[in-house]
N, C-alpha and C positions, 0 to 999 in steps of 0.2 A: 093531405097536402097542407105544410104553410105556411101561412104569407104574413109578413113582417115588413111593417112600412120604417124603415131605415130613416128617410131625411124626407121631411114637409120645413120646409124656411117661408116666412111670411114675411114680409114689409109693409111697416104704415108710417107715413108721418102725420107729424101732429095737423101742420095748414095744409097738406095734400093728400088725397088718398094716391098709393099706387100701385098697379097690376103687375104682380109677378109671377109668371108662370112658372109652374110646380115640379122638379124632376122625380118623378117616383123610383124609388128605388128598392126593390122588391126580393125577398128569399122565396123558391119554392123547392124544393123539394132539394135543399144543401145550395142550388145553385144560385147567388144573386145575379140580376138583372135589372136596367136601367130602360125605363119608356125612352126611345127613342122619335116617334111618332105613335098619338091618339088615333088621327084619322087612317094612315097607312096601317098601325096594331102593329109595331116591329119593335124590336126590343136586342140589347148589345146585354151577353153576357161581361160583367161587370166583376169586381175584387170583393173575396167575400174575407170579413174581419175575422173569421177563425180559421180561413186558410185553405186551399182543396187540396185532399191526397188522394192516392189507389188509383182507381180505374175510373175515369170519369166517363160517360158520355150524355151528350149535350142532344136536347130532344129537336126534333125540328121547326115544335110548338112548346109555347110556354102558357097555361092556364092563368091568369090571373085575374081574382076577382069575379069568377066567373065569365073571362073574356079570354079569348084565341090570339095569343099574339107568335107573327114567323120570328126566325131568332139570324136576322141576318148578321149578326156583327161580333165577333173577340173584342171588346174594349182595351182602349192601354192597359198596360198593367196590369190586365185582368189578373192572370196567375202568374206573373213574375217570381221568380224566388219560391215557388211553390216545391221545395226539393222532393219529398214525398211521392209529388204526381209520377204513375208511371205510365198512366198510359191517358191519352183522350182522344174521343170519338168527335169528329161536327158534325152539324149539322147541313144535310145536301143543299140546303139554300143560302148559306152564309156564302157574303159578297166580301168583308172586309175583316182582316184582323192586324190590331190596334198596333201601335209603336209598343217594345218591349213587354208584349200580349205573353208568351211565355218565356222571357229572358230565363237563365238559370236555375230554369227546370231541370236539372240534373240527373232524376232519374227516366226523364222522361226518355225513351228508347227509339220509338217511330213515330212519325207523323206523317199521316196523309191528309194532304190541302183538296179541297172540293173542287170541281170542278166552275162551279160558278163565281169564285173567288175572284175578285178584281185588283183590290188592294193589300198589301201588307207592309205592313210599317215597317220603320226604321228598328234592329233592332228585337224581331220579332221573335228571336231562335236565338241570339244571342247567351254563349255560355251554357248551352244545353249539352255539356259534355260526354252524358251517356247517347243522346244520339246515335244511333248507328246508320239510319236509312228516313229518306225522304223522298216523298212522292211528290211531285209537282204536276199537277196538269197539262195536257196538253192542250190547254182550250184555245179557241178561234180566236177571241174575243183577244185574248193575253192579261197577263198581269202584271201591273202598276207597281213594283218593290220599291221599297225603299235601301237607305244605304244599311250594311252590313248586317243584315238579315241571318246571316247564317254564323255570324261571327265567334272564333270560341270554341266553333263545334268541334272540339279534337276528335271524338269518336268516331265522326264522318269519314268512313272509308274511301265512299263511290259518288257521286251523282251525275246524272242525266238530265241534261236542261233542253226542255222542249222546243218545240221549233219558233214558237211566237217571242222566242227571247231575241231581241233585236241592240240591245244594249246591257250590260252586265253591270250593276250598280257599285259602289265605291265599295272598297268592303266586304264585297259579298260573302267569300270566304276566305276572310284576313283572319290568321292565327290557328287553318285548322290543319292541325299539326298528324292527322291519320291519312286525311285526301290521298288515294295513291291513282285512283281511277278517276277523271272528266270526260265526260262527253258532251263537246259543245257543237250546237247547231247549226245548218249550213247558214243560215241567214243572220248569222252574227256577224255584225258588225263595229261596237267599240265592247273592249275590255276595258272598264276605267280603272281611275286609282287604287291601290291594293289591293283588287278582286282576289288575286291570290295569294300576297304577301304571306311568306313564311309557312308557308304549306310543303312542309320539309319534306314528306312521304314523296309528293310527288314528283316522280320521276323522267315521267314524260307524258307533252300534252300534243294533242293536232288540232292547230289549228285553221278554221276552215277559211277558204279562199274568199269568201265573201268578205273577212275581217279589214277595217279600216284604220283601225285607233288603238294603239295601246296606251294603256296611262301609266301616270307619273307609280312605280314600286312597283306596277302591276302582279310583277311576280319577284319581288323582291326577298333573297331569302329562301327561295324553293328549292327542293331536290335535283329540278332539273338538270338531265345529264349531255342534253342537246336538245336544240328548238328551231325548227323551219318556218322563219315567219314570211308566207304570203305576197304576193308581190303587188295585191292591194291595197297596204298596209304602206299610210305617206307621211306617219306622226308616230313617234318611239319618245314618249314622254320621258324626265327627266329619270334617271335610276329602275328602268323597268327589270332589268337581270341585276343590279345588282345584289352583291353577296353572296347569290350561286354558286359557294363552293363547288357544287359535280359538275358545273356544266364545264363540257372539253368542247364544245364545236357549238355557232349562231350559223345562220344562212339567214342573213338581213337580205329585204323586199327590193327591187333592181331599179327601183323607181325614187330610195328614198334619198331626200334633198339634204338633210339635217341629221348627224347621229350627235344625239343629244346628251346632257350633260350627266356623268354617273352612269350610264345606261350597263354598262358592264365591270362597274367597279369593284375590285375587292372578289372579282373571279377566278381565283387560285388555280385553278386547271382550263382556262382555257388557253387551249394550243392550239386553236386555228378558227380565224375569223376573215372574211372576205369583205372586204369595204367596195358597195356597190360602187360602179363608173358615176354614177348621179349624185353622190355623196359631193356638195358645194363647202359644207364647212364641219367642221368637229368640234364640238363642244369642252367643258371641261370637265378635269378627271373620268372621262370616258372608260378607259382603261387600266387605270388606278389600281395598282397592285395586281395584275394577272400576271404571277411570278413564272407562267409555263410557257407564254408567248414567247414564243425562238422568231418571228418575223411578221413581218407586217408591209404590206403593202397600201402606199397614200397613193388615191386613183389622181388622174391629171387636171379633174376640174377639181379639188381640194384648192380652197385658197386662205385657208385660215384653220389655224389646228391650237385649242384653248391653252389654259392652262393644266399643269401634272394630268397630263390624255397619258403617261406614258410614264410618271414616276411610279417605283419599288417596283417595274418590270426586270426585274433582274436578270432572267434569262433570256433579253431580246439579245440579238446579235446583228440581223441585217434590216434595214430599215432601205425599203426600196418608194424612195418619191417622185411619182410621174409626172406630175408638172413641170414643164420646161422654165415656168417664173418660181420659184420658193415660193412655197406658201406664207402668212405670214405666222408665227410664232414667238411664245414668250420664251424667256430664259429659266422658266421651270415644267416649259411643254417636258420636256427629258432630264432625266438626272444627269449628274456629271458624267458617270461611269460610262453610261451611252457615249457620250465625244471620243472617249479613248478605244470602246472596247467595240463597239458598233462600227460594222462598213456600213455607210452611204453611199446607194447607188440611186443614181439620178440620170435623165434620159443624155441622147446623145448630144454634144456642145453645149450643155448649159452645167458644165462643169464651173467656169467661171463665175457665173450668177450666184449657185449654191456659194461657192468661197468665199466669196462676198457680202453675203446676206447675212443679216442679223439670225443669230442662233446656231442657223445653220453652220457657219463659217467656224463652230467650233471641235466639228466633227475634225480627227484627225486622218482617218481612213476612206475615202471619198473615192469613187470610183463612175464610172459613167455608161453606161449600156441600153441597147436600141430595145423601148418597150412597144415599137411599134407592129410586132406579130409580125413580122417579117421574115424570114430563116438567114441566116448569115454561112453560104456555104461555102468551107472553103477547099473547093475542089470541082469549080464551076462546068467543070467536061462531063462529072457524072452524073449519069440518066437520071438519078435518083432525086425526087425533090421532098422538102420537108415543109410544111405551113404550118404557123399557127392559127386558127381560128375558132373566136367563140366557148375558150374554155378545153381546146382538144388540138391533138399533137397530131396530121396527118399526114402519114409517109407513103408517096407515090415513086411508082418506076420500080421497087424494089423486084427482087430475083419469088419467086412463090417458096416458099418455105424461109425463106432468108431471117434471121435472128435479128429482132429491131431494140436496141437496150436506150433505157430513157434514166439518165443521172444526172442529180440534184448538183448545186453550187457548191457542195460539201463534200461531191464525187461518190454518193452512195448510190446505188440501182435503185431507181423506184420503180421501173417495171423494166420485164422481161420477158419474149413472147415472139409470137410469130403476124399478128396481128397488126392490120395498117394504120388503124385512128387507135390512139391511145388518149383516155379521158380519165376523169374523178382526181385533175392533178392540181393544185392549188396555182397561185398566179406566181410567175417569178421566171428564175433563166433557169433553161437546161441546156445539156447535151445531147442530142441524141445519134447514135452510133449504129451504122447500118452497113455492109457490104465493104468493110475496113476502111469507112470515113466515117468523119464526125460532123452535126452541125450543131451551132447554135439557135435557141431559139427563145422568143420572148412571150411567157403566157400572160 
């Protein structure tokens, strides 16, 4: 074994003496190490000046001087930049590893975190591109991350976050570009800022009911090809979808107040989003370039809708707004082309108000229909009745086998069938046609 005393620094001045206690800094056996505590004997492996490669592993004792010391700690920096390293073993007593402790270790492949682990810095995986698998703990206790831990790791295929993860740090895995698999815990409750920004592979995530918080990018950039977020969930930070090129379809939380600013910008294939009843205001560039949105439904408590929520939507065509007051609106909520090319349909008798209103008042196509869920039959003798409620089309009185056809605004069949509740239908008007009558209805 040997031991190499690295840094002794003394201080004296001339008219005072003064005490400075000693950081020893020590090699044994390739690996350096820093006294953390005398009395405790604990010691942080430490950066060593000619670098560690291969296969390392880290003892759970370190000799020094003839003295026992436990080796609780990865220091910063330890082995940052160490591209070499391919593998490293811990130690089963380590509590803590350092802020950027193995940054762009590159060839490093696995790592398994100990179970007595408390802390990990900011930073601490970051850039580890060979990465492929990571073991995290499922300790009682839980563990204290710091922001973007895992950052970089494009090789990261999979991971599995244990149940004590109660919050998902900034970062966590911002730019890993292989992610195709997440499993996230029931007892999660915030995703923050770009936990998964740009994590293209991934396709799709579930997320659990328990979730409360998305943050600002959270998943900004991702594969995602649809996303059901939770009806827990009362805060969609600002640009959480966007750039989502795949995503075609959101199910936003029934509760939420606020759909926030960017949140689905620059979503080139979504064609179909449902704006909960609870939704009070809309933020800006919301919907900013989703060129595949054919329609859009504003709920009736909407009373303010930003600005461009709705510019380079080139293929909207029907814009249906359920407030009976106009929300209010800028003159760049909509492009122009919307005024001329878009119907506006607005509930019953508040055709006036719309024409009147600022913004509004430039649509040319403007149209008025009852989104009160009510059936408008017009053949009031026949037994037959139609309701809307709750998202479903339900036809009573009908003949038993009788053919019930349900057609969109556009006159296409969207279902066909023998069946009395017809569901899975987005909000808007239909027809529906049963026993050689028609009614309207409002979902």
């Amino acid at each position: 074994m040997k031991v190499k005393n690295l840094l002794v620094f003394l201080m004296s001045a001339a008219l005072s003496s003064v005490s400075v206690d000693v950081l020893a800094s020590v090699e044994v056996d390739g690996i350096c190490y820093n006294i953390l505590s005398e009395v405790g004997k604990t010691v942080e492996v430490t950066e060593n000046p000619a670098g560690y490669s291969g296969d390392i592993v880290i003892p759970n004792q370190a000799i020094i001087e003839g003295e026992s010391y436990m080796v609780t700690a990865i220091g910063d920096y330890a082995f940052e930049g160490c591209r070499k390293l391919t593998s490293i073993g811990l130690p089963a007593k380590l509590s803590d590893i350092g802020e950027y402790a193995f940054a762009d270790c590159t060839a490093l492949a696995y790592m398994e975190i100990p179970e007595n682990v408390q802390f990990i810095g900011m930073r601490a995986f970051s850039g580890c591109t060979g990465l492929t698998s990571v073991k995290i703990p499922d300790s009682a206790a839980g563990v204290n991350m710091g922001i973007f831990v895992f950052e970089d790791c494009t090789g990261l295929t999979s991971i599995e976050l244990p149940n004590w993860v109660y919050a998902l740090p900034n970062g966590t895995f911002s730019g890993c570009t292989g992610l195709a698999s997440v499993s996230l815990p029931d007892g999660l409750h915030i995703i923050d800022d770009h936990a998964f920004s740009d994590c293209t592979a991934l396709m799709s995530i579930e997320l659990p009911a328990s979730l409360t918080e998305i943050g600002m990018a959270a998943f900004q950039g991702c594969g995602l090809a649809s996303v059901e977020i939770p009806d827990n969930v009362t805060l969609i930070e600002e640009g959480a979808f966007q750039e989502c090129g795949n995503l075609v379809s959101a199910v936003l939380p029934s509760g939420l107040e606020t759909l926030g600013n960017f949140i689905f910008s620059k979503c080139g294939r979504l064609s179909s989003i449902e704006i909960p009843k609870s939704v009070t205001s809309i933020g800006i560039y919301t919907f900013f370039s989703c060129g595949s949105l054919t329609s859009i439904d504003i709920p009736e408590n909407v009373t303010s809708i930003g600005d461009n929520v709705f510019t380079a939507c080139n293929s909207l065509t029907e814009i249906r707004s359920k407030n009976p007051t106009p929300p209010e609106a800028s003159r760049n909520t909509f492009d122009d082309y919307h005024y001329t090319d878009c119907a506006l349909i607005v509930p019953e008798g508040s055709l006036d108000k719309y024409s009147t209103a600022a913004v509004w008042c430039n649509f040319v196509n403007m149209d008025e229909a009852d989104f009160g869920g009510i059936v408008d039959v017009l053949d009031s003798e026949n037994a037959v009745k139609v309701v809307a409620d709750n998202g479903r089309i339900m036809v009573y009185g009908a003949v038993e086998n009788q053919v019930v056809e349900v057609y969109n605004t556009a006159g296409q069949v969207v279902y066909r069938g023998f069946g009395s509740i017809v569901e899975g239908l987005s909000e808007g008007i239909y027809i529906v046609a049963v026993g050689g009558r028609s009614y309207k209805v409002a979902l």
